[in-house]
FIKOLZA-1660 file (N, C-alpha, C; in steps of 0.1 Angstrom, whole numbers, plus 5000, padded with zeros to 4 digits):
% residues 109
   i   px   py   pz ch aa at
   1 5008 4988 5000  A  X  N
   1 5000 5000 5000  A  X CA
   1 5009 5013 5000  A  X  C
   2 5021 5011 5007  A  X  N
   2 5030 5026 5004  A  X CA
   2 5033 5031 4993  A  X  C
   3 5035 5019 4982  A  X  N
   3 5037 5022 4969  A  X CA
   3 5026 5033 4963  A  X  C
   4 5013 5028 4964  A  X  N
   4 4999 5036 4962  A  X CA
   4 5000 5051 4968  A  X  C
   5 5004 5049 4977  A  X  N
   5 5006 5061 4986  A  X CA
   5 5013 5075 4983  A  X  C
   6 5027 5066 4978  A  X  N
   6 5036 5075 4972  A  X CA
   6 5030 5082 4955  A  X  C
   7 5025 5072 4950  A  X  N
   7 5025 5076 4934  A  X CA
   7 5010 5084 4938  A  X  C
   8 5002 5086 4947  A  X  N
   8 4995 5094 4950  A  X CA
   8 4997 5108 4955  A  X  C
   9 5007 5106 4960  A  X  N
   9 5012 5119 4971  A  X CA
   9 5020 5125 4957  A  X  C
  10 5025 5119 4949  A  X  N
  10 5035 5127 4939  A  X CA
  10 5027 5138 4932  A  X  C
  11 5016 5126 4921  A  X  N
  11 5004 5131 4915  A  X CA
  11 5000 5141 4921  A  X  C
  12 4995 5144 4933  A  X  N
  12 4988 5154 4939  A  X CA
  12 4999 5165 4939  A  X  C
  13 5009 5163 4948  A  X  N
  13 5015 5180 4942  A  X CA
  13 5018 5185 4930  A  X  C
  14 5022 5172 4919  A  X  N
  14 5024 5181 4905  A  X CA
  14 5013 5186 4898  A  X  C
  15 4998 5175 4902  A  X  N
  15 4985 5183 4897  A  X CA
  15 4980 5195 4902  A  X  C
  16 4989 5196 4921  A  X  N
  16 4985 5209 4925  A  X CA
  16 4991 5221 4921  A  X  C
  17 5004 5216 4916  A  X  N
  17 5011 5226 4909  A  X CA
  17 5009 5233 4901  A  X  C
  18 5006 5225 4888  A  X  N
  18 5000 5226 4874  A  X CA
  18 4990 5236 4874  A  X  C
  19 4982 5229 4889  A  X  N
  19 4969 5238 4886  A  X CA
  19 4971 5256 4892  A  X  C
  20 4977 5251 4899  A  X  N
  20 4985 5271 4902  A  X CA
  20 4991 5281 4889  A  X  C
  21 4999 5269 4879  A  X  N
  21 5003 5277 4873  A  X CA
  21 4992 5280 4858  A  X  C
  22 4983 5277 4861  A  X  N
  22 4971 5273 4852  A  X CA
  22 4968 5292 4856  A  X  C
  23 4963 5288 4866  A  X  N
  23 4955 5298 4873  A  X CA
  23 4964 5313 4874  A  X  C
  24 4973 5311 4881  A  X  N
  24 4982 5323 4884  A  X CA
  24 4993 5325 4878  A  X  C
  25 4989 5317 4861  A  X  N
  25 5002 5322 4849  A  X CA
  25 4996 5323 4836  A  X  C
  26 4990 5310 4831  A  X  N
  26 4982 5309 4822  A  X CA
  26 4972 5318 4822  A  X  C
  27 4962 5318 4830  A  X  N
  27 4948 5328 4827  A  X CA
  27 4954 5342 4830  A  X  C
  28 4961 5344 4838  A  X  N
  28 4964 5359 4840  A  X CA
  28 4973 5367 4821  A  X  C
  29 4985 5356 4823  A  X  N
  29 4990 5360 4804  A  X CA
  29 4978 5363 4796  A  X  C
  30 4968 5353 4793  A  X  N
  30 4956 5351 4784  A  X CA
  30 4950 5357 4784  A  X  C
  31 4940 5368 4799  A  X  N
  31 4930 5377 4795  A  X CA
  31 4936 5391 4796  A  X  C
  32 4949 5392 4805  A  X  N
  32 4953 5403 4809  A  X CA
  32 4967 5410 4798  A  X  C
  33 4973 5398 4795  A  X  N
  33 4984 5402 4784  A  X CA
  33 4978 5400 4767  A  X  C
  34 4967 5394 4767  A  X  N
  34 4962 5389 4754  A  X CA
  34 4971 5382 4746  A  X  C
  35 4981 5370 4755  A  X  N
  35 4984 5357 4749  A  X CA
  35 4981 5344 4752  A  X  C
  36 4973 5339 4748  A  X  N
  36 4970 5328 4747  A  X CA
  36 4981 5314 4747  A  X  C
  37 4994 5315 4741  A  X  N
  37 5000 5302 4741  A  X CA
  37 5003 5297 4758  A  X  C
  38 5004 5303 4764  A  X  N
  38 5014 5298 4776  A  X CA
  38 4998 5288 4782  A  X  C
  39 4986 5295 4782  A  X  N
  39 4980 5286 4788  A  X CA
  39 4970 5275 4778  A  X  C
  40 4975 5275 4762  A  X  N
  40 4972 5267 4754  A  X CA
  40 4983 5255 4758  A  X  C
  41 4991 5257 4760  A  X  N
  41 5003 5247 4769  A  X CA
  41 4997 5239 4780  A  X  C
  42 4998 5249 4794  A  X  N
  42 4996 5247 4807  A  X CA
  42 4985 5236 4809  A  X  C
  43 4973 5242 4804  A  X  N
  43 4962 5235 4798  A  X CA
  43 4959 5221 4804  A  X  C
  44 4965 5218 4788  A  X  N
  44 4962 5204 4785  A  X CA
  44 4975 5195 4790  A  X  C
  45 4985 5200 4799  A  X  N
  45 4989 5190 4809  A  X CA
  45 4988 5186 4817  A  X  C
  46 4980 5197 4822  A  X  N
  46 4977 5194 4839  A  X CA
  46 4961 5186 4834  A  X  C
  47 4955 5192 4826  A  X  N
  47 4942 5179 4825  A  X CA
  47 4948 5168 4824  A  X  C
  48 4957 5164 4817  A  X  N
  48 4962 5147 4812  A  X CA
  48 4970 5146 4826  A  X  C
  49 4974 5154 4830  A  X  N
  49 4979 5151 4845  A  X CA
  49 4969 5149 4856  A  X  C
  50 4962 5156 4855  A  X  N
  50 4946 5150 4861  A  X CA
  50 4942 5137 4862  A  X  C
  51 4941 5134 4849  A  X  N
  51 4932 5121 4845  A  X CA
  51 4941 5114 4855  A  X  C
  52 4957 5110 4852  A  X  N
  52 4964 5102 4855  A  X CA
  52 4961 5104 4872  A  X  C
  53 4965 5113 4875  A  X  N
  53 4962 5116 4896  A  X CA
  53 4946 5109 4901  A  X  C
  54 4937 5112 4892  A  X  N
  54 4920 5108 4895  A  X CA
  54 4925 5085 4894  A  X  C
  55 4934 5083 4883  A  X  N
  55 4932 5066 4887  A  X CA
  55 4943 5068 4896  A  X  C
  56 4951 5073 4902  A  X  N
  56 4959 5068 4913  A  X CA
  56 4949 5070 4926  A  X  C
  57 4941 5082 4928  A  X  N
  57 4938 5083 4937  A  X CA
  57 4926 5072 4937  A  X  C
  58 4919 5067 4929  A  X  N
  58 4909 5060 4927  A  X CA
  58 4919 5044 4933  A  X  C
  59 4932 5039 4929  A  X  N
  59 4940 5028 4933  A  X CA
  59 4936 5031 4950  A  X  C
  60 4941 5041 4956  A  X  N
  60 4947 5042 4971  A  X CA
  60 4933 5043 4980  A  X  C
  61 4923 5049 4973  A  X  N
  61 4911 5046 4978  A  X CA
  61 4904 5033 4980  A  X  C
  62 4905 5028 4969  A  X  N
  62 4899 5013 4967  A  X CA
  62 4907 5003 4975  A  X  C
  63 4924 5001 4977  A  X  N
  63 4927 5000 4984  A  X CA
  63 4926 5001 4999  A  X  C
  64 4925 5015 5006  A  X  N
  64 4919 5017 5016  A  X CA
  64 4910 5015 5026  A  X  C
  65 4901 5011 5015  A  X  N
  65 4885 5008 5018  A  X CA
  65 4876 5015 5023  A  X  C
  66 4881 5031 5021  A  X  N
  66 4875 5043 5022  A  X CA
  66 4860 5045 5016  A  X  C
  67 4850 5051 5025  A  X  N
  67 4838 5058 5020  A  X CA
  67 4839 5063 5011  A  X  C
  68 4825 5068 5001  A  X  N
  68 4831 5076 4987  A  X CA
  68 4829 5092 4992  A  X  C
  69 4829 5096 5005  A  X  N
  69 4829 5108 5010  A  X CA
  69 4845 5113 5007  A  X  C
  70 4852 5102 5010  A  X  N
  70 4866 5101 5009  A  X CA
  70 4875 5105 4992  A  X  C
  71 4868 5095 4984  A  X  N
  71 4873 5097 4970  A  X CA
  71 4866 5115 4963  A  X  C
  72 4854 5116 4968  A  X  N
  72 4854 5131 4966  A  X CA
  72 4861 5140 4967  A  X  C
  73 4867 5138 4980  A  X  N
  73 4877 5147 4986  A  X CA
  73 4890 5147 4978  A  X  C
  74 4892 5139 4975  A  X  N
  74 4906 5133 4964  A  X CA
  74 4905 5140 4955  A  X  C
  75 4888 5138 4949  A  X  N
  75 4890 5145 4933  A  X CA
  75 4888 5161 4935  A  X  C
  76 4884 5163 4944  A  X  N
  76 4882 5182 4944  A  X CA
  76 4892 5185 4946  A  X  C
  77 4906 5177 4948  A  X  N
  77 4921 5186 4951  A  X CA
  77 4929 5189 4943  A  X  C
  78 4922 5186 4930  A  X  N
  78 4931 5188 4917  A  X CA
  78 4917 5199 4914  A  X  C
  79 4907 5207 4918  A  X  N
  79 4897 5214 4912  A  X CA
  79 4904 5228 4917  A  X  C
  80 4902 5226 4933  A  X  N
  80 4903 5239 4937  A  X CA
  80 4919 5245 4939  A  X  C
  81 4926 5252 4934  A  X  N
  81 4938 5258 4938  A  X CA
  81 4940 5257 4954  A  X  C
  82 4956 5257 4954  A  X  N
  82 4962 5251 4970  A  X CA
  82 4953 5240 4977  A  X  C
  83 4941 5235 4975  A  X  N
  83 4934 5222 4980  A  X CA
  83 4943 5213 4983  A  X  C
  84 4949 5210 4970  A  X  N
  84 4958 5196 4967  A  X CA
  84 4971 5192 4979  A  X  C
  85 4974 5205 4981  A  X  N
  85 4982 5204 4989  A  X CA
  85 4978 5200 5004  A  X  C
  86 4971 5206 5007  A  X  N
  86 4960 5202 5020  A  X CA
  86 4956 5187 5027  A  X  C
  87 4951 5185 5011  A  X  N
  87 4940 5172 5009  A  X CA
  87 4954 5161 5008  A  X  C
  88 4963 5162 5004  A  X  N
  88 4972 5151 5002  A  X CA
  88 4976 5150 5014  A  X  C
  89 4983 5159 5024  A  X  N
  89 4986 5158 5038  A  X CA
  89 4975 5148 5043  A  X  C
  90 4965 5154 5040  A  X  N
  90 4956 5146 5054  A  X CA
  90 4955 5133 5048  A  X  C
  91 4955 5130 5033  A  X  N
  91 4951 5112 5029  A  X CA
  91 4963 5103 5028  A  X  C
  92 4972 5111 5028  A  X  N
  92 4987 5102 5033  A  X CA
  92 4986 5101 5046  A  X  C
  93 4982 5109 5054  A  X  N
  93 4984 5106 5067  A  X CA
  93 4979 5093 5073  A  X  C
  94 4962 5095 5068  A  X  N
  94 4952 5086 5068  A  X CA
  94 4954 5072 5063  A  X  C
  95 4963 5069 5051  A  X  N
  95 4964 5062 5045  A  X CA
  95 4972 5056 5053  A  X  C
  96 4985 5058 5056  A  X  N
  96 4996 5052 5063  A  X CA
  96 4988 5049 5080  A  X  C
  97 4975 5056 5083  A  X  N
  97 4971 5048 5097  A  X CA
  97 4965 5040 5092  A  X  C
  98 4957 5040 5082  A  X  N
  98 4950 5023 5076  A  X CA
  98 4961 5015 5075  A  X  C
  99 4973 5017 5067  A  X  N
  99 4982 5008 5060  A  X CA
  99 4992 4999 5074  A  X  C
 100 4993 5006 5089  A  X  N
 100 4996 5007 5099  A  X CA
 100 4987 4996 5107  A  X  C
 101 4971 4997 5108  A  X  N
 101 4965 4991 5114  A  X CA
 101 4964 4975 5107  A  X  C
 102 4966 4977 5091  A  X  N
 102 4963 4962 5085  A  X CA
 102 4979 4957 5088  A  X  C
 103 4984 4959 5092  A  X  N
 103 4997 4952 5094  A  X CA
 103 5000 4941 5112  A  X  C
 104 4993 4948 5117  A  X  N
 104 4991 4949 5134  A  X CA
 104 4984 4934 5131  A  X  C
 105 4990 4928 5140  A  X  N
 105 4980 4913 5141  A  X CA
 105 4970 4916 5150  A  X  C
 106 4958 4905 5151  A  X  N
 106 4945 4908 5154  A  X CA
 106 4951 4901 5169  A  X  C
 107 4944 4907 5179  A  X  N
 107 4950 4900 5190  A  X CA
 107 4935 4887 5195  A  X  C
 108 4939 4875 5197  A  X  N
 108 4933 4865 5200  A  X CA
 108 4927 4864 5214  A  X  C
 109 4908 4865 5214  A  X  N
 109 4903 4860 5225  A  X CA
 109 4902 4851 5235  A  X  C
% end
């Protein structure tokens, strides 16, 4: 499950990144400079960087065996700016106490 964890935790900051520079490079050049290339770039990587972060996080979830209150939370952190960074703290954390408890032997009555 750390494996999951990691390729999730990565995903999340480069899609949080992306999405910053989406927001606070891209749209700003495009409506306020009237150029368009930087965020005809930015764009469409951080979506295909998306896509790719939405099946990891869908992997660590399913894994987990997390409510879908849970995998929501996953996918809004590539929506909202600085989210991602937030949301990945608390589901690594979380992750690694699930990943922690299934390792723990069941103690016998």
């Amino acid at each position: 499950m750390e494996a999951a964890i990691n390729r999730y935790r990565i995903l999340a900051i480069v899609v949080g990144v992306m999405l910053l520079m989406v927001v606070f490079v891209g749209m700003p050049i495009r409506y306020i400079g009237g150029n368009g290339t930087p965020s005809s770039i930015i764009s469409p990587i951080h979506g295909a960087l998306y896509i790719v972060y939405l099946a990891m996080a869908y992997d660590l979830w399913r894994r987990a065996q997390w409510p879908l209150k849970q995998m929501v939370l996953m996918v809004s952190a590539g929506l909202v700016p600085f989210l991602a960074f937030f949301i990945e703290r608390r589901i690594v954390r979380e992750a690694r106490a699930v990943a922690r408890a299934a390792e723990q032997p069941v103690a016998e009555v």
